[in-house]
C-alpha positions as a Markdown table, in Angstrom:
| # | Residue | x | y | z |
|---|---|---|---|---|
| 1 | Unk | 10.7 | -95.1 | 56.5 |
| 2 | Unk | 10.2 | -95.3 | 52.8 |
| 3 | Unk | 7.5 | -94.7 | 50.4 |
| 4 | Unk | 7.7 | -97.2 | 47.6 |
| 5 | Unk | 4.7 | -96.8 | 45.1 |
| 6 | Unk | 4.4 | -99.1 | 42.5 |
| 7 | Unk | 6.3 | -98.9 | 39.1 |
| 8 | Unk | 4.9 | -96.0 | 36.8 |
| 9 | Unk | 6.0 | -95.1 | 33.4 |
| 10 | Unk | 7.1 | -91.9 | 31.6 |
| 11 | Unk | 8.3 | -90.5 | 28.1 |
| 12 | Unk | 11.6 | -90.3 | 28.1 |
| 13 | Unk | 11.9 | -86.8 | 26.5 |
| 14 | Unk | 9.6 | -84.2 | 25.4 |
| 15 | Unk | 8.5 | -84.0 | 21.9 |
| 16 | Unk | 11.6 | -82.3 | 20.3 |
| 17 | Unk | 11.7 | -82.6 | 16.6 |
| 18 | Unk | 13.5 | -86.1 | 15.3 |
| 19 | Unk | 16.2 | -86.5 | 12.5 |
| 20 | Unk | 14.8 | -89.8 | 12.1 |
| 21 | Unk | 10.9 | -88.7 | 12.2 |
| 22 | Unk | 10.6 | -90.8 | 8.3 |
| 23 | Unk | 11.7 | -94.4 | 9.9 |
| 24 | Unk | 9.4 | -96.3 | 11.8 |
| 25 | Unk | 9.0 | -95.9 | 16.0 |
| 26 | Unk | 10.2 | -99.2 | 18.0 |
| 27 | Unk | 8.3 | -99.4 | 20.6 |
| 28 | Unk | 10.3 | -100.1 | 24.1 |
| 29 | Unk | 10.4 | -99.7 | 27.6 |
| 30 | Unk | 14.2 | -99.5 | 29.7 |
| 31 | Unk | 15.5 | -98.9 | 33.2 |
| 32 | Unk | 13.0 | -101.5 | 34.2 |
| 33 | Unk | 16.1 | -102.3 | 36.7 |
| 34 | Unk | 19.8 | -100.8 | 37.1 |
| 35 | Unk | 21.5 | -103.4 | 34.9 |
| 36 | Unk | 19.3 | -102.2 | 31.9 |
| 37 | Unk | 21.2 | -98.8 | 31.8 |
| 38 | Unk | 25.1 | -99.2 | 32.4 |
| 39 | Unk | 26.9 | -95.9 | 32.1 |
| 40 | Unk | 31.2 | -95.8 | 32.3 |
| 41 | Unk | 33.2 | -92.9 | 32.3 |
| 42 | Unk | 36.0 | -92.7 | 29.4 |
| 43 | Unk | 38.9 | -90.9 | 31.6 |
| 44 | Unk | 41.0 | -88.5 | 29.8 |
| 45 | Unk | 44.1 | -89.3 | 31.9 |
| 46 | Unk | 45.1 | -91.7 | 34.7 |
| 47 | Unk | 46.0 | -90.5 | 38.2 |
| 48 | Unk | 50.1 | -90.6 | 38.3 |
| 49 | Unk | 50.1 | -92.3 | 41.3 |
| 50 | Unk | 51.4 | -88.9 | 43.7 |
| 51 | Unk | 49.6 | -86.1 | 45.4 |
| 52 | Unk | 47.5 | -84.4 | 47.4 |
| 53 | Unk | 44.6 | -85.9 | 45.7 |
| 54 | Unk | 42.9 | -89.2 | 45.8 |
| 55 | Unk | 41.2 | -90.3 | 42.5 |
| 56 | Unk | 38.4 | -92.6 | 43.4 |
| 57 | Unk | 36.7 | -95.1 | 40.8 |
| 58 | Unk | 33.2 | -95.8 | 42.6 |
| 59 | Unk | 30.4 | -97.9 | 41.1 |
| 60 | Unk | 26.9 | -96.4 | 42.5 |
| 61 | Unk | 23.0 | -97.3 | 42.0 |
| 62 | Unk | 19.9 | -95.4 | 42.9 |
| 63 | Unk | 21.5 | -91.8 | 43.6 |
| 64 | Unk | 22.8 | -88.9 | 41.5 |
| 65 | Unk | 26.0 | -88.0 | 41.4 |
| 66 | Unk | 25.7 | -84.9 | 43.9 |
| 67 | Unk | 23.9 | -87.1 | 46.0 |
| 68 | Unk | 26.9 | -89.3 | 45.9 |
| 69 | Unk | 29.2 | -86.3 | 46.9 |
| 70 | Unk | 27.3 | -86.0 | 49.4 |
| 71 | Unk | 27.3 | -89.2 | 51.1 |
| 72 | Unk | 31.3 | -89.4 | 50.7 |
| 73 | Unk | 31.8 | -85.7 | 51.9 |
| 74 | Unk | 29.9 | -86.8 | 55.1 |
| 75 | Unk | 31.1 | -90.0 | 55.8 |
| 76 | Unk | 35.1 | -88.3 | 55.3 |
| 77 | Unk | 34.3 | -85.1 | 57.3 |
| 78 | Unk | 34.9 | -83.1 | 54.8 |
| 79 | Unk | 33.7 | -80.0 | 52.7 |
| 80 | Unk | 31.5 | -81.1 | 49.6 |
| 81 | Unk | 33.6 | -78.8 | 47.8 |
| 82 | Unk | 36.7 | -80.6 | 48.2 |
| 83 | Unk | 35.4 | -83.6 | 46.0 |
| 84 | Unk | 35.7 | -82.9 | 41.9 |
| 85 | Unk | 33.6 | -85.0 | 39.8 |
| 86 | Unk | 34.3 | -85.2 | 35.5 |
| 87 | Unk | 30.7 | -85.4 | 35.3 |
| 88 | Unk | 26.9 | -85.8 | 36.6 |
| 89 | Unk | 25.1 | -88.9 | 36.5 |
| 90 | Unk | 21.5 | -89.1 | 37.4 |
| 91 | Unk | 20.0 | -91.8 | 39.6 |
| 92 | Unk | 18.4 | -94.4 | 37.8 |
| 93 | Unk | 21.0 | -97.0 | 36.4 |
| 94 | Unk | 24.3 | -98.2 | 37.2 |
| 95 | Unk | 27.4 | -95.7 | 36.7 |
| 96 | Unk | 31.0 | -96.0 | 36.6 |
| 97 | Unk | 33.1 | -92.4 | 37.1 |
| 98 | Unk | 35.7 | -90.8 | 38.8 |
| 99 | Unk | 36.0 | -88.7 | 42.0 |
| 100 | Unk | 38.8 | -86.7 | 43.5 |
| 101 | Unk | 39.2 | -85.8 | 46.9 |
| 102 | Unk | 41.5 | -83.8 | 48.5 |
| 103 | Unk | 43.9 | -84.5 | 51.3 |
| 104 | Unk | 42.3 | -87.9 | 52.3 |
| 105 | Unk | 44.0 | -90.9 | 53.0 |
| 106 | Unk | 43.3 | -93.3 | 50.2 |
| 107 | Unk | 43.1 | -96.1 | 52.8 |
| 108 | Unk | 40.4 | -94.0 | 54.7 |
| 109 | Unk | 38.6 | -94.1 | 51.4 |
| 110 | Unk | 39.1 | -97.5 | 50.4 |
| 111 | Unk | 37.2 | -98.4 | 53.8 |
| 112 | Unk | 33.8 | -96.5 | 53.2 |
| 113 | Unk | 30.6 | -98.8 | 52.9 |
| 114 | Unk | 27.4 | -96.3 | 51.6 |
| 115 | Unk | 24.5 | -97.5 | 50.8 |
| 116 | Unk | 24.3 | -97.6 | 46.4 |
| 117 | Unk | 28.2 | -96.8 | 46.8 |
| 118 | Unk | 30.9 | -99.2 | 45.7 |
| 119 | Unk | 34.9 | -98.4 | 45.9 |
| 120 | Unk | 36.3 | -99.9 | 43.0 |
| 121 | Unk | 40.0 | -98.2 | 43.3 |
| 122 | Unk | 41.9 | -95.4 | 44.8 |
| 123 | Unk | 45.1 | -93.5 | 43.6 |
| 124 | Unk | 46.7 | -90.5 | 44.2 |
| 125 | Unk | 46.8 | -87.6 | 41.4 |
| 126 | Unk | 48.5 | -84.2 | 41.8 |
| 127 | Unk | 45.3 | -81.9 | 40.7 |
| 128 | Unk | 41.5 | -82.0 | 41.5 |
| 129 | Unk | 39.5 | -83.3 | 38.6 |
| 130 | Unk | 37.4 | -80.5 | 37.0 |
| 131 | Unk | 33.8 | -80.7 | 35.3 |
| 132 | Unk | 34.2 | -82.0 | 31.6 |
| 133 | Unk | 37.5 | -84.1 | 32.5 |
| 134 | Unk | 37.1 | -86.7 | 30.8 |
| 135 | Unk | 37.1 | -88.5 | 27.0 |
| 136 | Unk | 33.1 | -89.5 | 27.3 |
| 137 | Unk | 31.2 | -91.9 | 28.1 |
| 138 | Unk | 30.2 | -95.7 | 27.3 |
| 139 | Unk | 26.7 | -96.7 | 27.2 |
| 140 | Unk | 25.0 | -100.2 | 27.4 |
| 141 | Unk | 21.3 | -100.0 | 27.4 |
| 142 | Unk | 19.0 | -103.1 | 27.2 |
| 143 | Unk | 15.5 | -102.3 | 26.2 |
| 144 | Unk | 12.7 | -104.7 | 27.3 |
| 145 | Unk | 9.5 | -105.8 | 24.9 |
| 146 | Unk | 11.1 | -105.1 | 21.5 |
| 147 | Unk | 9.3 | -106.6 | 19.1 |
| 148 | Unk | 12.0 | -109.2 | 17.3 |
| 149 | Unk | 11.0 | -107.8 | 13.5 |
| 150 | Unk | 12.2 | -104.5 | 14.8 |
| 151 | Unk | 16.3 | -105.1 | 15.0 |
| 152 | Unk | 16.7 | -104.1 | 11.4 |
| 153 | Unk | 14.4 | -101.0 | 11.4 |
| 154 | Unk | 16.7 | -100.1 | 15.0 |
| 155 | Unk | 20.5 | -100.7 | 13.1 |
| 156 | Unk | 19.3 | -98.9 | 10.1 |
| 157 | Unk | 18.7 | -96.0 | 12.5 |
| 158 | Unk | 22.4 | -96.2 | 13.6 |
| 159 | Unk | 23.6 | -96.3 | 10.1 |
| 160 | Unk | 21.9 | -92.9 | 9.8 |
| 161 | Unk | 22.3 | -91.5 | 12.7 |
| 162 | Unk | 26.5 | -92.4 | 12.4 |
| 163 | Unk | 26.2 | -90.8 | 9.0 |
| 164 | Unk | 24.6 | -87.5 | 9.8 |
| 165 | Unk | 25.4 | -87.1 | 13.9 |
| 166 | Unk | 22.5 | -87.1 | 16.7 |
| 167 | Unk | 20.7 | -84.1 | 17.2 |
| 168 | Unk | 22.1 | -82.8 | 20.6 |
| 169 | Unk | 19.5 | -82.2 | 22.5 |
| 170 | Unk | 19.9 | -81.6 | 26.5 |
| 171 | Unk | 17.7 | -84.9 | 28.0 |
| 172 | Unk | 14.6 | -84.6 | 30.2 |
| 173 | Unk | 17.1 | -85.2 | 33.5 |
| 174 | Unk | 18.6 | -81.7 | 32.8 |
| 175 | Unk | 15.1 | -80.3 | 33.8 |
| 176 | Unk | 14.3 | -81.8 | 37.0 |
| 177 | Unk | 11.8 | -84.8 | 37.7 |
| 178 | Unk | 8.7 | -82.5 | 37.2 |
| 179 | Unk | 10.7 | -80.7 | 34.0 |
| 180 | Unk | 10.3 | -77.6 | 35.2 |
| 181 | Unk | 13.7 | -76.2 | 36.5 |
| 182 | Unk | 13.9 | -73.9 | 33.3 |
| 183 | Unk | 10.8 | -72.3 | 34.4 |
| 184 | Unk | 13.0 | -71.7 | 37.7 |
| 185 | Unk | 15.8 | -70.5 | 36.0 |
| 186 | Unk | 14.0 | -67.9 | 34.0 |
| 187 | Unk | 12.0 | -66.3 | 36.6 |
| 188 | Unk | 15.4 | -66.1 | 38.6 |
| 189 | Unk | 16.9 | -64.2 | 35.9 |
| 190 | Unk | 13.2 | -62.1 | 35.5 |
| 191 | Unk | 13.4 | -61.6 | 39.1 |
| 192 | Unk | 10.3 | -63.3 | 39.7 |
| 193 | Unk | 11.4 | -65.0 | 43.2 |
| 194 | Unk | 8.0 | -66.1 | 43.9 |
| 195 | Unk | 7.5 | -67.8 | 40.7 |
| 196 | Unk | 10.8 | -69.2 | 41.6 |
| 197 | Unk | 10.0 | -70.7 | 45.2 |
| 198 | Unk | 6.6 | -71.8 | 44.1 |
| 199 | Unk | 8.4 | -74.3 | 41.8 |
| 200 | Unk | 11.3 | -75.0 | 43.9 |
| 201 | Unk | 9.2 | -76.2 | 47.1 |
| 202 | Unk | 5.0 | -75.4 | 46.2 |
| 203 | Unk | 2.8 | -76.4 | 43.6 |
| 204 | Unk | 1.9 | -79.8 | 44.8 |
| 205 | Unk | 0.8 | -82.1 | 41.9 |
| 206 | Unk | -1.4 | -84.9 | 42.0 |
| 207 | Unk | 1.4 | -87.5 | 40.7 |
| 208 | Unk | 4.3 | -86.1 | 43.2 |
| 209 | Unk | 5.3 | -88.7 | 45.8 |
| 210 | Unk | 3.5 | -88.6 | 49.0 |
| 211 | Unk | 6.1 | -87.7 | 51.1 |
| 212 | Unk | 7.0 | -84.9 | 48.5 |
| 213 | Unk | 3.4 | -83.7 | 48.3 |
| 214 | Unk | 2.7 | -83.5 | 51.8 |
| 215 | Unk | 6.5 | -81.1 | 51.6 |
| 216 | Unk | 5.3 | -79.5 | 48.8 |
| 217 | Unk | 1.8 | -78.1 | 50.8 |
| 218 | Unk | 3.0 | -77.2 | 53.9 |
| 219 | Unk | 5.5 | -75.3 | 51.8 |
| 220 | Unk | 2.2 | -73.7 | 49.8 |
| 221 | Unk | 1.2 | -73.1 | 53.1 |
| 222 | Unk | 3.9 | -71.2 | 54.3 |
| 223 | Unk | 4.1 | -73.7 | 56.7 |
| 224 | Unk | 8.0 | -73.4 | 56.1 |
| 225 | Unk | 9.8 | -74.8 | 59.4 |
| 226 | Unk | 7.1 | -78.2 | 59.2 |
| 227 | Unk | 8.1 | -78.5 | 55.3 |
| 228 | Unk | 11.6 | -78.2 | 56.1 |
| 229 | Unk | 11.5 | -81.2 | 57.9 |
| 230 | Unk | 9.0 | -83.4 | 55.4 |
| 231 | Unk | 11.5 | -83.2 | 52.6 |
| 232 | Unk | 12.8 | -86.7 | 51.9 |
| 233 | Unk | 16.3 | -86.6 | 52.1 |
| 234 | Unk | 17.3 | -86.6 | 48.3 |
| 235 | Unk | 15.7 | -83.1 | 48.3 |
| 236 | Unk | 18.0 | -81.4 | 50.3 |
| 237 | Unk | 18.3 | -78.3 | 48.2 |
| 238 | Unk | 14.2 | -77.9 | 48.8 |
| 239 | Unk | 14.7 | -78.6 | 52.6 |
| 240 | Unk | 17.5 | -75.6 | 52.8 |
| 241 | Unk | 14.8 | -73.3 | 51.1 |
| 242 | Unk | 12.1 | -73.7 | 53.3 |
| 243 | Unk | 14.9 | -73.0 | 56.3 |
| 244 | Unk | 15.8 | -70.2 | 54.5 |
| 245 | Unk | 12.3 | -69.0 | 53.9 |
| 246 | Unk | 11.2 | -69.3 | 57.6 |
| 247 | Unk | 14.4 | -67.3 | 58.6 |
| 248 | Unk | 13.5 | -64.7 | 56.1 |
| 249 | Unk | 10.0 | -64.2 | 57.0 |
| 250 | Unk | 8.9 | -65.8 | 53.6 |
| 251 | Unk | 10.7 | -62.9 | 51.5 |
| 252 | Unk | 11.6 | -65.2 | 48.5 |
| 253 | Unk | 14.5 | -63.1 | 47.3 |
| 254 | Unk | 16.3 | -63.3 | 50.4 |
| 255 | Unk | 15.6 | -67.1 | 50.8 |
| 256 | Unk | 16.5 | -67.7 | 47.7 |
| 257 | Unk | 19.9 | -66.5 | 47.6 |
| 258 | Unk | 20.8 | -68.5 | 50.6 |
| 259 | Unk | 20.9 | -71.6 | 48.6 |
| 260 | Unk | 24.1 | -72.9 | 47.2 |
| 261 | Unk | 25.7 | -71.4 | 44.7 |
| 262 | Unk | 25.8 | -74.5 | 42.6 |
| 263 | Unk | 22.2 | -75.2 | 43.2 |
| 264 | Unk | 21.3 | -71.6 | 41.4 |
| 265 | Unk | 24.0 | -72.3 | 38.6 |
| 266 | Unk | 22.0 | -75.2 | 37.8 |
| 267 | Unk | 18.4 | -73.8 | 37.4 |
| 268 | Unk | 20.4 | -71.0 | 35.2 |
| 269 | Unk | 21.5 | -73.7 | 33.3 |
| 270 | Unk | 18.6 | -76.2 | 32.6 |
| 271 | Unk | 17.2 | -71.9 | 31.1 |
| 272 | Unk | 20.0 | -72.2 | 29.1 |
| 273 | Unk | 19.5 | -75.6 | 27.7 |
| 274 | Unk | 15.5 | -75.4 | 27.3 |
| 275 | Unk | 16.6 | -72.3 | 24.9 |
| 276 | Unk | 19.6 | -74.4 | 23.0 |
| 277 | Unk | 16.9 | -77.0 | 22.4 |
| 278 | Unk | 14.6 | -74.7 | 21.0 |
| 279 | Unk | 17.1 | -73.1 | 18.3 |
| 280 | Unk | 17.9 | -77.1 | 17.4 |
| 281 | Unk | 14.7 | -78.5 | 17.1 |
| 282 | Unk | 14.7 | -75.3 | 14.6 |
| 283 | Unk | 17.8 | -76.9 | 12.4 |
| 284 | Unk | 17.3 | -80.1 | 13.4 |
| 285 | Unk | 16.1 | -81.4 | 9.4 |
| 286 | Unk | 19.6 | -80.1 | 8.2 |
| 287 | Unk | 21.4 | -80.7 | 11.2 |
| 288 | Unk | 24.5 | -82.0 | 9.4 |
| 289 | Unk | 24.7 | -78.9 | 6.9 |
| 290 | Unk | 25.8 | -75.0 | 7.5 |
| 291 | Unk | 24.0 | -71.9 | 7.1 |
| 292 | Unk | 25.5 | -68.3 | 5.9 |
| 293 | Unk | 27.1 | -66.8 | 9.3 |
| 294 | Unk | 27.4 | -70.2 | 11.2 |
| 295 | Unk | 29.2 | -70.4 | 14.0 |
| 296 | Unk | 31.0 | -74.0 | 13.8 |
| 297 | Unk | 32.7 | -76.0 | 15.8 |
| 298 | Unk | 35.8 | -77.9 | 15.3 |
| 299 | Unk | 35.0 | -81.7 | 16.4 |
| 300 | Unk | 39.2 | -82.4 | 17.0 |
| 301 | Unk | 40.1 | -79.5 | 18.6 |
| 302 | Unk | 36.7 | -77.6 | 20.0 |
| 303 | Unk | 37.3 | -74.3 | 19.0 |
| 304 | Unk | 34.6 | -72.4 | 17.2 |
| 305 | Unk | 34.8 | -70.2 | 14.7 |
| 306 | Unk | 32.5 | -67.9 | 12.0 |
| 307 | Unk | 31.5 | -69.8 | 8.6 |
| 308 | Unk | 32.3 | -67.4 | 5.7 |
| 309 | Unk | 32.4 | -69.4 | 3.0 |
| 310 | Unk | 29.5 | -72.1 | 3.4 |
| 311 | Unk | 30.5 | -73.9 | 0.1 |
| 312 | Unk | 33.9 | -74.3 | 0.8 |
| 313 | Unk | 33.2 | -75.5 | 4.8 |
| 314 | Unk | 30.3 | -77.9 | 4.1 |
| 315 | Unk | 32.1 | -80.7 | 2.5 |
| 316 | Unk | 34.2 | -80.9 | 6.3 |
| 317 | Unk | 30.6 | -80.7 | 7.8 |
| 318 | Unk | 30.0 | -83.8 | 5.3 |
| 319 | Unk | 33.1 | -85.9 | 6.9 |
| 320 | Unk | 32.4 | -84.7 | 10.0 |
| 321 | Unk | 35.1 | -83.0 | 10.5 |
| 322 | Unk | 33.0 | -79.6 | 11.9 |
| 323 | Unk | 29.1 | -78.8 | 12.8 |
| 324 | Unk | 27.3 | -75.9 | 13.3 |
| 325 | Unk | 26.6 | -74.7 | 16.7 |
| 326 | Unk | 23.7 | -73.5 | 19.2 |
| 327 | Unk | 23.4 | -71.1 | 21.9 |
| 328 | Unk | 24.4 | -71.3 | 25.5 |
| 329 | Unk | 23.3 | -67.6 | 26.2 |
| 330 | Unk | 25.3 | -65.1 | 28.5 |
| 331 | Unk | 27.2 | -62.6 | 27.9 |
| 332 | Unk | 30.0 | -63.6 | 26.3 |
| 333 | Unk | 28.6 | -65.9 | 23.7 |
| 334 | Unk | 29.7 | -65.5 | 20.4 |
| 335 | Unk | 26.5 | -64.8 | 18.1 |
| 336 | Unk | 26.0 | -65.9 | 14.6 |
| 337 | Unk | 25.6 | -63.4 | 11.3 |
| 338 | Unk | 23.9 | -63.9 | 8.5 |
| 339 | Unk | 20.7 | -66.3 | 8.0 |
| 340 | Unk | 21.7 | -68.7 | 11.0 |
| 341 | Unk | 21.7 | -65.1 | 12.6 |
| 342 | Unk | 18.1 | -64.0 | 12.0 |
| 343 | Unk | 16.6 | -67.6 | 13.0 |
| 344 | Unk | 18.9 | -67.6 | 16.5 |
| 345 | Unk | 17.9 | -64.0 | 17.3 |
| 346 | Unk | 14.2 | -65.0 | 16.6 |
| 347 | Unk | 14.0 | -68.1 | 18.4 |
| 348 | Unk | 15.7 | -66.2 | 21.3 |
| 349 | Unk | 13.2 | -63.4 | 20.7 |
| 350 | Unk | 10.2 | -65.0 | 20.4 |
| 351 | Unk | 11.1 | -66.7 | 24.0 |
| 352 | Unk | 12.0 | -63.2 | 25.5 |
| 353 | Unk | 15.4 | -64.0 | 25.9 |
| 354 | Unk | 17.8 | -60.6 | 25.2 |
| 355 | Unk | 21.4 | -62.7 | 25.9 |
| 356 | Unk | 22.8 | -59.0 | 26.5 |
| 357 | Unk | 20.8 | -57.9 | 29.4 |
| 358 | Unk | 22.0 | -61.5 | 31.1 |
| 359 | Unk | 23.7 | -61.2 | 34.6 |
| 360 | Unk | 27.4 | -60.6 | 34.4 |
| 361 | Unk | 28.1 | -61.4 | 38.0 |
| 362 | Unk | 26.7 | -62.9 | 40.8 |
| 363 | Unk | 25.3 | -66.2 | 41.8 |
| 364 | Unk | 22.9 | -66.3 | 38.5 |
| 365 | Unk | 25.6 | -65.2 | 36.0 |
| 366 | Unk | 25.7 | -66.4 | 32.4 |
| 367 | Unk | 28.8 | -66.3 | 31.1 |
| 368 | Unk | 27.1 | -68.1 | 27.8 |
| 369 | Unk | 29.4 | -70.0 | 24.9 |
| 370 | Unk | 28.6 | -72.6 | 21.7 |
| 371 | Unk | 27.2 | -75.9 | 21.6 |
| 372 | Unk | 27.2 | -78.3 | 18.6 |
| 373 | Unk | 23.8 | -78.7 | 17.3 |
| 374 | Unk | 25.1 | -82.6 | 16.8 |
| 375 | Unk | 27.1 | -85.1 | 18.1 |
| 376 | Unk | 28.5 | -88.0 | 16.6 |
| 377 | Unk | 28.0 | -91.5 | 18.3 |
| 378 | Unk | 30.5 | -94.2 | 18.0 |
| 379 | Unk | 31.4 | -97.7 | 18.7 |
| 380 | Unk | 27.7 | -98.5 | 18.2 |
| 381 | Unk | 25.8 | -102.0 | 18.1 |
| 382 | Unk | 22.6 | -104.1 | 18.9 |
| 383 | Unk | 22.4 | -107.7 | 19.6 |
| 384 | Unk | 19.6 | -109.1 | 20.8 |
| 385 | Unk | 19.5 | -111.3 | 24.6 |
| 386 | Unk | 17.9 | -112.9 | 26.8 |
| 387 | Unk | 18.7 | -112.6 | 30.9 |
| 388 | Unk | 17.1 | -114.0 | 34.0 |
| 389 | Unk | 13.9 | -111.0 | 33.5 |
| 390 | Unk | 13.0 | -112.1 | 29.6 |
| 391 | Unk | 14.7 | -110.9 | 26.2 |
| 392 | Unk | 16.2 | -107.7 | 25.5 |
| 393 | Unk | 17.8 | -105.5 | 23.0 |
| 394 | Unk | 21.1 | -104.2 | 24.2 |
| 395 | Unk | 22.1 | -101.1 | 22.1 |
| 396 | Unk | 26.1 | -100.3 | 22.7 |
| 397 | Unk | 27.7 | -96.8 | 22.1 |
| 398 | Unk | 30.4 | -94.8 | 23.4 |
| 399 | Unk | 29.5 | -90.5 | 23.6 |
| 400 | Unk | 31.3 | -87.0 | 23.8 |
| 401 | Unk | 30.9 | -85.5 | 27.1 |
| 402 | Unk | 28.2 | -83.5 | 27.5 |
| 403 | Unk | 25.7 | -85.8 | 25.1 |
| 404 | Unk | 22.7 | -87.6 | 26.1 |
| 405 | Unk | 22.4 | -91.4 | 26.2 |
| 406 | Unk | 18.4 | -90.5 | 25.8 |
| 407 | Unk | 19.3 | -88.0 | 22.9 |
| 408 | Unk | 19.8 | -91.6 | 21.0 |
| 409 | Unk | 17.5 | -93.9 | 22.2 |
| 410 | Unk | 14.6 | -91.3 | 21.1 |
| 411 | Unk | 15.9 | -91.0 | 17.3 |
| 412 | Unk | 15.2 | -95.2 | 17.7 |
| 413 | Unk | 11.5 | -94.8 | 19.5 |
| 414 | Unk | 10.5 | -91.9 | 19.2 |
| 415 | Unk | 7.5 | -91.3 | 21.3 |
| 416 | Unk | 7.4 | -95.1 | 21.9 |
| 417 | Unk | 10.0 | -94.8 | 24.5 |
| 418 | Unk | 9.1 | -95.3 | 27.8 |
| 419 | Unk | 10.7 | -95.6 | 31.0 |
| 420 | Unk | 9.5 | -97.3 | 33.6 |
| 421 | Unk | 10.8 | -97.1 | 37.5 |
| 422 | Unk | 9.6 | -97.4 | 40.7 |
| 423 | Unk | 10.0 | -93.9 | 43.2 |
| 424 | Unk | 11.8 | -94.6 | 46.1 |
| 425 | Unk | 12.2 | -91.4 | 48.6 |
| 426 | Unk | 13.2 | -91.6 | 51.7 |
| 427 | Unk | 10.4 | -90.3 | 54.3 |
């Protein structure tokens, strides 16, 4: 049974700061369908053709990529943890990307048929592919009721944005559909584990999907073996709490730590982002120059070092060449001197953050490391169309891993972005 309200709209991204906040807003809508938003994976290598893995190319609409896992892991009787991925992709849109799976036969795979799962092509590789495999990512995006005087206003914000880099910020998908799992992460580092499992499964909202609210109450309710079973199936990670929390008496802490592993990491980590976004929205006017005691990253070979001599480094931020960096806090994350110092150890401050007193071990440790406050965007264009649904703006780029499609699209429309889509849980 499915729940299928009608199409609703949201921003695309909170109000972060914009590099391009001086050029005018085009107003758009996208993902009004899965052709609008066409994502391929860049490989960094090509299977050799021998092994014990099986690389698989798959094509899939309307599910994440754990979701996808998922699916495959099932319908292969095998461990989810025997599939590597390059890379997540959310639900909404079409993607292209890689999988690996261990000791299947590629003929086995070449058979599956999943719903929003397509096989394009098998081969056999000798290692499993890791997270952050890969050379990036293509993007072609069409947006829907761009008004036609805007094309110029829209490549004269590529011309800037290829000039100076796009801010790099982490996109609303990193914090969950309500934008709250860095809320979750920092009350699971606080050890707050009610705070925790009231986001995770309670709170119900007004705008959740039924089948999520009524999940979401008996959950509120302690109601935790009824709410198990109300989850929609794309919320399996809520279901396994509520289990959890009925086997543990409602004791938060112990429920909690019964989830997966990977599920934890990922709360930790949308903490992690919400706090890198902070420190950039901070630099984010002279995002393409260093400050005394920057930590900078070398675009060609990502290693990172300390800025000593800002006047001698900037003209290599000028070409490009290196950027400075934001935090990924843990332990182990190499922390700026200087002036780009004082404002990181503020921003961290002011949001209670200490990076030393993060976990070192365990299922919620930070480890920590350098992001680059920017990214640089290339192979970009915009031509204007027209398809079988009206006219569209198609906007064509190719990204680093790790970057944001919607990191982009905002620079272009700033709060005049919006992404409409129609819920579809399964009941």
């Amino acid at each position: 049974m499915s729940a299928r309200p009608s199409p609703k709209e949201k921003p695309v991204s909170p109000a972060w700061p914009y590099l391009t906040a001086e050029m005018p807003a085009v107003p758009a809508r996208f993902k009004q369908r899965g052709e609008d938003f066409v994502v391929e994976e860049v490989p960094l290598y090509h299977p050799c053709g021998e092994g014990d893995h099986t690389y698989v190319a798959i094509e899939k609409e309307g599910l994440t990529t754990r979701r996808a896992v998922l699916d495959i892991a099932r319908a292969l009787g095998v461990p989810p943890s025997s599939i590597g991925v390059a890379g997540q992709k959310d639900a909404r849109g079409i993607a292209r990307q890689l999988l690996s799976v261990e000791r299947v036969e590629p003929s086995r795979i070449r058979s599956l048929a999943l719903p929003g799962i397509r096989i394009l092509d098998v081969a056999r590789h000798r290692t499993k592919l890791r997270v952050g495999w890969l050379r990036g990512n293509r993007f072609a995006v069409r947006l829907r009721e761009v008004p036609t005087t805007c094309v110029g206003e829209v490549r004269a914000v590529l011309d800037l944005l290829a000039r100076r880099g796009v801010p790099n910020y982490f996109g609303a998908q990193r914090f969950g559909m309500r934008g709250d799992t860095w809320e979750v992460g920092r009350s699971l580092l606080a050890g707050d584990f009610a705070s925790a499992e009231a986001s995770i499964v309670g709170r119900p909202l007004e705008g959740d999907p039924v089948p999520v609210r009524r999940a979401r109450e008996l959950a509120a309710a302690r109601r935790y073996r009824e709410a198990a079973a109300a989850w929609p199936r794309e919320y399996a990670d809520c279901a396994r709490l509520c289990r959890a929390l009925e086997a543990a008496d409602g004791d938060p802490r112990r429920a909690i730590f019964r989830l997966d592993r990977s599920a934890l990491s990922l709360y930790v980590s949308a903490y992690q982002a919400w706090l890198f976004n902070r420190v950039l929205a901070r630099r984010v006017p002279g995002i393409d120059r260093l400050l005394p005691g920057d930590i900078a990253v070398c675009h060609r070979s990502g290693l990172c070092s300390l800025v000593l001599d800002t006047a001698s480094e900037e003209p290599r931020a000028g070409r490009f060449e290196i950027s400075p960096t934001g935090p990924m806090v843990g332990f182990a994350m190499s922390k700026p001197e200087g002036e780009a110092g004082v404002v990181e150890a503020t921003i961290l401050a002011d949001a209670g953050c200490s990076p030393d007193a993060l976990p070192r071990s365990g299922p919620l440790a930070c480890v920590g490391g350098r992001r680059p406050l920017r990214f640089r965007a290339e192979e970009l264009g915009a031509e204007c169309g027209t398809d079988a649904f009206g006219p569209y703006l198609e906007l064509r780029f190719a990204l680093p891993p790790g970057s944001y499609a919607t990191a982009l699209l905002r620079e272009i429309c700033k709060g005049e972005l919006r992404e409409t889509f129609a819920d579809q849980v399964d009941a």
